[in-house]
N, C-alpha and C positions, 0 to 999 in steps of 0.2 A: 508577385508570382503566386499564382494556385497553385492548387498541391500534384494536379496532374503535370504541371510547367516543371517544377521541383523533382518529380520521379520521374518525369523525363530526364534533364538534365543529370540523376543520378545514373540513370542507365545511360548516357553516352559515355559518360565521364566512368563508369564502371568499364565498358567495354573499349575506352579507349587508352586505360592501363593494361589490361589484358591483351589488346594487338601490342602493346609496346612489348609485353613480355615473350610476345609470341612472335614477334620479330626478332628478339633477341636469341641470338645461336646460343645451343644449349652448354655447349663450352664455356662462354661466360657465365652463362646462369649458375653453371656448376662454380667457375670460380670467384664469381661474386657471393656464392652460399660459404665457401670453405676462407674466403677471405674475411668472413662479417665474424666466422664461429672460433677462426683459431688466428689468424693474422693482425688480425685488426687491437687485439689485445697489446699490440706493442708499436705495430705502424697507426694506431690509431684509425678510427671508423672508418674518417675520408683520404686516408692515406698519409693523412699530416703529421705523422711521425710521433713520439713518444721514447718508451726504450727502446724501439728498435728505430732509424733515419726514415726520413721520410721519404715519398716513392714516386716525388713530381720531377724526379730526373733519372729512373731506373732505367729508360734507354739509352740514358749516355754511361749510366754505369755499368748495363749489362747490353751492350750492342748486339747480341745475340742470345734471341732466346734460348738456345739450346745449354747455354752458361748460365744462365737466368735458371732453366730450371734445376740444372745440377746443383747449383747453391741451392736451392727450396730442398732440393732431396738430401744434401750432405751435410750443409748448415757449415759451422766458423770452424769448427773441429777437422771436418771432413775435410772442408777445403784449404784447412790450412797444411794437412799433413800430405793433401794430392794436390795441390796447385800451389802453395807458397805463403807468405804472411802478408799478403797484399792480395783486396778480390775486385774481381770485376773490370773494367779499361779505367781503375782509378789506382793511386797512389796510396789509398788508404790502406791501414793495416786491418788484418783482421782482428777482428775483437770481441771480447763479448760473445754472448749467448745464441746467436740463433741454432735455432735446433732443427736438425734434417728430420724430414718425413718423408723419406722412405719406403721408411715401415707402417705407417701412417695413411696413407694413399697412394693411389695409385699414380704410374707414371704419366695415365691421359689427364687425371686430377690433378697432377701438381702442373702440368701444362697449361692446365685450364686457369689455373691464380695466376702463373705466367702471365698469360694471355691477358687476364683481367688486371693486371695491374700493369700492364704496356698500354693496354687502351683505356683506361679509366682513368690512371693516373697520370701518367705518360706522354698520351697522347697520340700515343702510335693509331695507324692507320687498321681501323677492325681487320677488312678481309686480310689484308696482308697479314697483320699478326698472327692472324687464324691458320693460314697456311704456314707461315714461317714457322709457329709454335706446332706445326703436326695436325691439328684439328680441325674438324669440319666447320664449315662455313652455313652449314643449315642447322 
């Protein structure tokens, strides 16, 4: 490879992470940045859990996002003293430390982790998530 073949290849391969990010709605973008900077400390990077469970079944444990994000915003405390000592469509008690953010970010913000951790981890389906979770699809 010459060096013109090389700096080709650098500029497609530049401009074809950039279409990827710019195909990506900016609801995940947002909640793939707030998942790397504060979530990821306990669900770990790719989701694979740590001190906080892991998040490759958060749609069976939170069948709706709208419950998905009220736990992000109220955390074990909140939800234990306004929904009960068991969260989410499981059997599990509440336990431990999560901490709501609330106060923290914003409602479309924590939507957006929502969001990104239905389809990242999850598996959920984007547009639908997007809408389900409140959020634009552009």
């Amino acid at each position: 490879m010459n060096r013109f073949s090389g700096l080709v290849l650098l500029v497609v391969l530049a401009a074809a992470a950039c279409s990827s990010e710019a195909a990506t709605p900016g609801a995940l973008v947002t909640g793939r940045r707030i998942y790397g900077d504060v979530c990821s400390a306990c669900h770990g990077s790719a989701g694979d859990g740590g001190v906080g469970p892991a998040l490759a079944t958060v749609t069976a444990t939170w069948p709706s996002c709208a419950d998905q994000v009220t736990w992000i915003s109220i955390g074990s405390e909140g939800w234990r003293a306004g929904f009960g000592d068991t969260y989410g469509a499981t059997d599990k008690p509440v336990l431990g430390g999560m901490p709501g953010h609330a106060d923290r970010f914003t409602p479309e913000e924590i939507a957006s982790v929502a969001a990104f951790e239905r389809v990242t981890y999850g598996g959920a389906d984007e547009a639908q998530t997007l809408a389900e979770c409140g959020l634009p699809t552009g």
